[in-house]
C-alpha positions in Angstrom: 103.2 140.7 151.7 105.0 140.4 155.1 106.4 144.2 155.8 110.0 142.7 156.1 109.4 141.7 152.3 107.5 144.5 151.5 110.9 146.8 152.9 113.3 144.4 150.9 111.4 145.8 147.8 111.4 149.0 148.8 115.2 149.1 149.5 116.6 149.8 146.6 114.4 153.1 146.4 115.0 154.0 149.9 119.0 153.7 149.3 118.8 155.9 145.8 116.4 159.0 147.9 118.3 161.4 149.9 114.9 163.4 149.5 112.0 161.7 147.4 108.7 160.5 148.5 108.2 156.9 149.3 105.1 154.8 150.7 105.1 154.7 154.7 107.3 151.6 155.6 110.3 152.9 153.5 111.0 155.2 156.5 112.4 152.4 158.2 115.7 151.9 155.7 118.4 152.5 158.0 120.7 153.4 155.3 120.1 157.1 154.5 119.2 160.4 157.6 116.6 162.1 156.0 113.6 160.3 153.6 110.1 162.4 152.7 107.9 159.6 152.6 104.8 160.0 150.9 104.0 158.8 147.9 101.0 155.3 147.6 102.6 152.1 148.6 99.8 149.9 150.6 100.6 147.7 153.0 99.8 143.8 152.4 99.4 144.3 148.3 100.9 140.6 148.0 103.8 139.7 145.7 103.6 141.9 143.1 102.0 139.6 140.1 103.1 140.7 136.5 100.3 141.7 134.5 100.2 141.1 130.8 101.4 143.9 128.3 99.2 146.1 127.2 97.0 145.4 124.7 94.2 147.9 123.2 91.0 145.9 123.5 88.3 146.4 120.8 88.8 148.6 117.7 92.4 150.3 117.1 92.7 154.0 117.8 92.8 156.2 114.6 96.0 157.1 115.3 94.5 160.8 115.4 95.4 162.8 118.9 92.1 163.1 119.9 91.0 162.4 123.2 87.6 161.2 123.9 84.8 160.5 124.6 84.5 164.7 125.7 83.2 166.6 128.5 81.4 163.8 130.6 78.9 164.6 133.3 78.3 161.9 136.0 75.4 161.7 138.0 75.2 159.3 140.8 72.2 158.3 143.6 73.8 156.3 145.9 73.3 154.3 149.5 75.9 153.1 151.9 75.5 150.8 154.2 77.6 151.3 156.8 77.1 148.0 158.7 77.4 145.8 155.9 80.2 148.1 153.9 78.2 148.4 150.4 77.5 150.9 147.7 74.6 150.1 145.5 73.0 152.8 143.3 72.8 154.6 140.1 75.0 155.6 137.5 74.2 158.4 134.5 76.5 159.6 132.3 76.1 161.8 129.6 79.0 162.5 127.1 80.2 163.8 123.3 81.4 161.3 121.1 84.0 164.0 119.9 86.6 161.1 118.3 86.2 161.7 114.3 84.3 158.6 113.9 81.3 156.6 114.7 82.2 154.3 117.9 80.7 150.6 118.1 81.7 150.1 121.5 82.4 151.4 125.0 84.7 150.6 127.7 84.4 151.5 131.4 87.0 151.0 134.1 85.4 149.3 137.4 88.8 149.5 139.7 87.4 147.7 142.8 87.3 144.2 140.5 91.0 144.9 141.2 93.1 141.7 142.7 94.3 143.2 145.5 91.2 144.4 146.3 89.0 141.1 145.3 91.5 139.0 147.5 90.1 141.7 150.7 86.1 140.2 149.7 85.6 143.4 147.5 83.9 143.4 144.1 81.7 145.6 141.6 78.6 144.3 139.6 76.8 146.4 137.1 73.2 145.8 136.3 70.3 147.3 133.7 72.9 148.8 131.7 71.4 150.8 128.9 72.9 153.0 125.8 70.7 156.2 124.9 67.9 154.5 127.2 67.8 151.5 125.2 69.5 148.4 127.0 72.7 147.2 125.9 74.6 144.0 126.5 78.3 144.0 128.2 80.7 141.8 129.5 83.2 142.3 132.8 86.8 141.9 132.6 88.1 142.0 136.4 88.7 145.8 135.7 87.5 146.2 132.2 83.4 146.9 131.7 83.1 145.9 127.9 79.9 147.1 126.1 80.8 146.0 122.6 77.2 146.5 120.6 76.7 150.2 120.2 76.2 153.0 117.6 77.2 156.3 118.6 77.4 158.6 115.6 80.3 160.8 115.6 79.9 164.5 117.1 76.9 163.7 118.9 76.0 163.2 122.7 75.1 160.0 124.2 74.4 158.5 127.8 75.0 155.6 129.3 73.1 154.5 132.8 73.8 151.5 134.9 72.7 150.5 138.4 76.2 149.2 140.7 77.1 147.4 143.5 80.4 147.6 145.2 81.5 145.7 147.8 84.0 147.6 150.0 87.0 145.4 151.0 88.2 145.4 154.3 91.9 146.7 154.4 93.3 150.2 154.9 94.2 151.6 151.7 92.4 154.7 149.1 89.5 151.8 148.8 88.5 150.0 151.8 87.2 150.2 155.3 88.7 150.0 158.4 87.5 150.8 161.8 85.5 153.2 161.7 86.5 155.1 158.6 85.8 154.3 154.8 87.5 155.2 152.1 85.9 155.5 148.9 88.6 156.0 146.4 88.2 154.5 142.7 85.2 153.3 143.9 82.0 153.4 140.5 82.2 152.6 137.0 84.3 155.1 135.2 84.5 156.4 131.6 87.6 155.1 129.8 89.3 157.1 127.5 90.1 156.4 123.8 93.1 157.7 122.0 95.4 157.3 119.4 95.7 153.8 121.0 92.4 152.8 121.2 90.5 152.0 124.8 93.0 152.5 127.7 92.0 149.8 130.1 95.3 149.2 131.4 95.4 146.7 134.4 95.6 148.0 137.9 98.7 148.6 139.8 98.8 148.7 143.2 102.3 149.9 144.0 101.0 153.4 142.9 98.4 154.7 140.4 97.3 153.7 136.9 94.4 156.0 136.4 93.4 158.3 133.3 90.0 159.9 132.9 89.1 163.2 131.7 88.2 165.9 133.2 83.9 166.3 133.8 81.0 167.3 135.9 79.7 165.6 138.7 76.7 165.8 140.7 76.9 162.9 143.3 73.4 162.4 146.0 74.7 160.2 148.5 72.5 158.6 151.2 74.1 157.3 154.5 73.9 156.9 158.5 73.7 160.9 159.8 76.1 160.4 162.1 79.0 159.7 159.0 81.3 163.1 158.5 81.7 162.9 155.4 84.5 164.6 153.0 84.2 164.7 149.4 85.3 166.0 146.3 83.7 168.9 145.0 81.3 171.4 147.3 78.1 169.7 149.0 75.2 171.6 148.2 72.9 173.4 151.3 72.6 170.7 154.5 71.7 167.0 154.5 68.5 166.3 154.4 67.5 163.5 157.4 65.7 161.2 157.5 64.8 158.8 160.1 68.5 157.7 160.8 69.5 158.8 157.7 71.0 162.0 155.6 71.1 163.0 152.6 74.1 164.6 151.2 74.5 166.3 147.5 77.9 167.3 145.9 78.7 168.9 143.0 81.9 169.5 141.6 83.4 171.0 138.0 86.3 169.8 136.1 87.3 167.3 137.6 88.6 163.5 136.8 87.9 161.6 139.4 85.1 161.9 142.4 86.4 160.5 146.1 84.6 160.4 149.5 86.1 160.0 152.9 83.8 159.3 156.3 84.1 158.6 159.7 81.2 159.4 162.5 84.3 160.4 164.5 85.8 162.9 162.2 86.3 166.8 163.7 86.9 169.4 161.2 89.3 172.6 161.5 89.2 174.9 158.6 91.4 177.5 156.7 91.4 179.9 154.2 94.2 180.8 151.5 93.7 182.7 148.3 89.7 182.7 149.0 90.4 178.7 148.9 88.3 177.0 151.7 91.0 174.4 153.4 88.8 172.1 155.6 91.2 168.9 157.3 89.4 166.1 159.0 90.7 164.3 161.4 89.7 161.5 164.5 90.7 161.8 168.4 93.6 159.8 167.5 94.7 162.1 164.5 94.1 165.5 166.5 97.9 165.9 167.2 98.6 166.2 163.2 95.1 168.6 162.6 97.4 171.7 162.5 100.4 170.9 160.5 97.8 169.6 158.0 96.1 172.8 158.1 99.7 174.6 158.2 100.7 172.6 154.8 97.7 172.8 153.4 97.9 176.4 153.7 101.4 176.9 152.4 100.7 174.4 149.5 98.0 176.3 147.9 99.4 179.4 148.3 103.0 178.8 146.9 102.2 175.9 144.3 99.7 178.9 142.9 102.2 181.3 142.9 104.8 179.1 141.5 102.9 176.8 139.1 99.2 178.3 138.8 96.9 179.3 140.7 94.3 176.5 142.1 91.2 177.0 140.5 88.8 174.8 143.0 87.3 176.3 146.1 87.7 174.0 148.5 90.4 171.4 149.5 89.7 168.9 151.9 92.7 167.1 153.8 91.8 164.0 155.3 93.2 162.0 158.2 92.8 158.0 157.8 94.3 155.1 159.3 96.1 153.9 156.5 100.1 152.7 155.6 100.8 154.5 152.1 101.9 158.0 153.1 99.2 159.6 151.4 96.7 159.7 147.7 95.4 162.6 146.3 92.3 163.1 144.5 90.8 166.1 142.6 89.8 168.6 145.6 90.5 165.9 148.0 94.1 164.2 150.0 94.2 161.0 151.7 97.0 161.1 154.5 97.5 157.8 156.0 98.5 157.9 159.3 99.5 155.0 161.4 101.1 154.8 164.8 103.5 158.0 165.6 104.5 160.4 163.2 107.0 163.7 163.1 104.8 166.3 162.3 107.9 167.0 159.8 106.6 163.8 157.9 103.1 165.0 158.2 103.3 168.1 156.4 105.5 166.4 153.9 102.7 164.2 152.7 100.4 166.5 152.7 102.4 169.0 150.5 103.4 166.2 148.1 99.3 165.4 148.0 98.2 168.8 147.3 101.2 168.8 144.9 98.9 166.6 143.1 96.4 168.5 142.6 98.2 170.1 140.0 100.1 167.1 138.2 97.2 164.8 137.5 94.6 166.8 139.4 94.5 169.7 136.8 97.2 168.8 134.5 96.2 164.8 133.9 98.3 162.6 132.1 98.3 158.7 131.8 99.6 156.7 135.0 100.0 154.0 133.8 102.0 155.0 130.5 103.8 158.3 131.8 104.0 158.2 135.9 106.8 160.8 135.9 104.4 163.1 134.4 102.1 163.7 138.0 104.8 161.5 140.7 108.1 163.3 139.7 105.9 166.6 140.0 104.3 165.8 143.0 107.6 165.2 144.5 109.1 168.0 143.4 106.4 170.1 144.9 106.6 169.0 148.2 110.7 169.5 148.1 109.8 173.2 147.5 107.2 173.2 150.0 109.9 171.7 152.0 112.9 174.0 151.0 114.6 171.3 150.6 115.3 171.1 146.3 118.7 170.9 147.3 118.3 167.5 148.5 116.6 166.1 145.2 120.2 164.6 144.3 119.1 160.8 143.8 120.7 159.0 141.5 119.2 156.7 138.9 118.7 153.2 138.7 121.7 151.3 137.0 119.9 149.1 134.7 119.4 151.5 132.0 116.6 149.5 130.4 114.3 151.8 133.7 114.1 154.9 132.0 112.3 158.0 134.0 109.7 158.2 130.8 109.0 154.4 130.8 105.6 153.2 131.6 105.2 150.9 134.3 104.9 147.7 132.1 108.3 148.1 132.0 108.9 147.9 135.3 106.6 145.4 136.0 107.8 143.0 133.7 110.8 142.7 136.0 108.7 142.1 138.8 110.3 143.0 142.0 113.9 144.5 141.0 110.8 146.4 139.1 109.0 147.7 141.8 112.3 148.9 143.4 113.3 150.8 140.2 109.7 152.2 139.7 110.3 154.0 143.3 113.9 154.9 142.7 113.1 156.9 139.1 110.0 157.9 139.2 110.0 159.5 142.7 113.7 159.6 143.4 115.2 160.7 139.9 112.3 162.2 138.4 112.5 165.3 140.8 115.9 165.5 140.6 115.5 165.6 137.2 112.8 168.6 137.8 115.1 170.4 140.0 118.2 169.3 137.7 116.1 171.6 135.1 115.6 174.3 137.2 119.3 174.7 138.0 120.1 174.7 134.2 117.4 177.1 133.4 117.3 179.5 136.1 114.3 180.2 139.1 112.7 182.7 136.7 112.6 181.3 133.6 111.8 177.4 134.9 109.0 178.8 137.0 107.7 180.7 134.2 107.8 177.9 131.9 105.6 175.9 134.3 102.7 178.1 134.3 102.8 178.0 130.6 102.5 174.4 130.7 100.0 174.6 133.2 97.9 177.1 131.0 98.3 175.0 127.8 97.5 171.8 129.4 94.9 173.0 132.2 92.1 170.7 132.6 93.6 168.7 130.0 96.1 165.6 129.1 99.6 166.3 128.8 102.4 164.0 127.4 106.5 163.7 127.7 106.7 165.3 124.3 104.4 167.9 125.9 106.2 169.3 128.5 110.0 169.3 126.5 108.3 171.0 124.0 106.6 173.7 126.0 110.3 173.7 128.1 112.1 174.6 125.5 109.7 177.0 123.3 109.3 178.7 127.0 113.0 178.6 127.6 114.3 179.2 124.4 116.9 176.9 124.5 117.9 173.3 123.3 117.2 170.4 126.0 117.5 168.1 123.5 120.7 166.7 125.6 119.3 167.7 129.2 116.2 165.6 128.2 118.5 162.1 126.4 121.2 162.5 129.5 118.4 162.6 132.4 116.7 159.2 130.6 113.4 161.2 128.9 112.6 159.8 125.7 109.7 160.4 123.8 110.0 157.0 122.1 108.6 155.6 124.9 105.3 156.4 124.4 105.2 156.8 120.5 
């Protein structure tokens, strides 16, 4: 999509934000002083095509809320080539079928089969699939991986192992190459999860995110040129190993949902430390002017969003510079801030506060993007409004069609395709902290704040819901928001 299209769509979000969190181009509505743009929103997505509602593939969920399958632990051997921009290698993962019942199939989400991505020459093939070492047949689905003849008896473990190929698109976005940098984000074959549902396989969309894992382990080996710098979830373990013109890097990381990498041969680092949290931001030549108020933010992020929501329980966070036109995407340990051409150093830190905001609301309190996107954008938002002292400017309005509520899923939106889009901007980022802040004002600094840390130490490492959080507000609070909840468009009906 042309830009000047791509700001049309964007309009009606722009106009409703005195102070929410946008994709990069939205900075360029004339209509309101002061924006905070962060947010995803990549450039050149195309028209926005409407997928098709939601439907559970395979077997009906029991209806049970148990979330599954439990504790996975990934472990990948992979190779980059850097000249030809692909990832081939090895997949293990090993898992607890923890869902009440004995499962007869599998389903793995490969996001790079995405459209938007396909159309940029990317693509993801799995080969010698097997189940518990025996090898199992499976079908692909552009994003779906469908292995539909197993027998995994309930309460036991299981693994399933596949060799991959991706093909890395050229494009700058949270998946794709460009110049000199590569960004692996949603990049291998990832466990689905099964709920009351069913399988969640939920199409991709590329105005912001649609992911849900669980958390796991992961223990990544990845093989490149020596001269990449390479970021990366998690903690690499001792120094690469070379070889010829070659390294080899290991990472492990704990708890997490997701695993992301970020390289450039060009990439400097400068490092902080917060809380005994190791802040490392990488950045090229052309980045250097914004190294310090990503270190700065990144700083003040982890120390305030720990002292006002809970404290981060990682090690490390990396912040990476990339040449990108979203704002900014966050993964578990890990920040993606775009920049392109000039930037206030204001909008810098903005992004990277809303990133880091992240970490929290999706990072370690997951949820489902694709039904719930309040639950981790409206957040995220939020959290970068405090980091900016600027709550007092969360005073967006919401969208007049009152079919968008701020708890629908985004097939709602999408199924009014660009007036959609607009709307999914204007509540989600745009109401949804206002409604946030809206809360706090009713409830009071003390009790609000302290309310979030109990929801984060219920729903830590875990998945939380819409009925979630008002339930944890108001047994925290001790006080009705049955009203607050209905006025501010929050229903739990959407999702049940």
């Amino acid at each position: 999509m042309k830009n000047t299209a791509k700001r049309a769509l964007q309009f009606t979000a722009a106009a409703a934000l005195s102070a929410g969190m946008l994709g990069a181009s939205a900075a360029s509505a004339q209509s309101i002083p002061y924006t905070q743009d962060t947010g995803y929103d990549p450039a050149n997505a195309g028209q926005l095509a409407k997928p098709a509602p939601f439907q559970a593939l395979g077997k009906k969920g029991s209806g049970q809320d148990v979330l599954g399958p439990a504790d996975p632990k990934y472990k990948m051997n992979v190779y980059y080539d850097s000249a030809k921009h692909i990832v081939t290698g090895h997949l293990e993962v090993a898992f607890q079928n923890n869902l009440k019942q004995d499962l007869k199939e599998l389903y793995f989400n490969l996001w790079g089969n995405a459209d938007t991505h396909t159309g940029n020459g990317a693509s993801m093939d799995v080969s010698k699939l097997k189940v518990n070492g025996k090898k199992a047949v499976f079908n692909v689905d552009k994003t779906a991986l469908h292995i539909p003849s197993v027998s995994l008896k309930k309460n036991k473990p299981a693994t399933v192992s596949m060799d991959f190929k991706v093909t890395i698109p050229n494009q700058q976005d949270r998946f794709g190459w460009y110049k000199g940098t590569t960004s692996l984000g949603n990049w291998f074959p990832i466990l689905s999860v099964y709920d009351k549902e069913g399988w969640n396989v939920d199409p991709y969309f590329p105005y912001g995110e649609s992911f849900y894992s669980l958390t796991g382990d992961f223990d990544v080996t990845l093989t490149t040129d020596k001269e990449q710098v390479i970021a990366a979830t998690g903690t690499e373990i001792g120094k690469p190993q070379k070889a010829g013109n070659l390294a080899i890097h290991r990472y492990k990381a704990q708890d997490v949902r997701d695993f992301a990498l970020e390289m450039d041969p060009g990439y400097k680092v400068k490092k902080g430390t917060v809380n005994n949290v190791k802040i490392n931001v990488y950045y090229t030549d052309e980045q250097a002017v914004y190294a310090d108020s990503m270190l700065k933010a990144g700083l003040r992020s982890i120390d305030l969003f720990s002292g006002h929501f809970g404290t981060y329980p990682w090690p490390e966070l990396d912040i990476v510079g990339m040449e990108g036109w979203f704002g900014g995407m966050e993964y578990p340990q890990l920040t993606m801030i775009s920049i392109a051409g000039k930037r206030s150093q204001g909008w810098v830190q903005s992004v990277t506060a809303h990133e880091i905001g992240h970490q929290w609301f999706y990072g370690i309190i997951g949820d489902n993007e694709y039904d719930e996107p309040w639950l981790d954008e409206s957040f995220a938002t939020f959290a970068a409004a405090l980091h900016d002292n600027t709550l007092d400017r969360l005073t967006a309005d919401p969208n007049p069609n009152t079919a968008f509520h701020l708890s629908s899923p985004i097939s709602t939106f999408t199924s009014y395709g660009d007036e959609g889009v607009g709307a999914y901007y204007q509540m989600i980022y745009g109401y949804g902290s206002r409604t946030l802040n809206d809360l706090r004002l009713k409830l009071g600094d003390d009790v609000f704040y302290s309310a979030m840390k109990a929801y984060f130490k219920e729903k830590k490492f875990g998945i939380t819901t819409t009925r979630d959080f008002m339930e944890i507000m108001k047994k925290e609070s001790g006080r009705d928001l049955g009203e607050f909840f209905r006025e501010h468009r929050v229903f739990v009906s959407d999702q049940e």
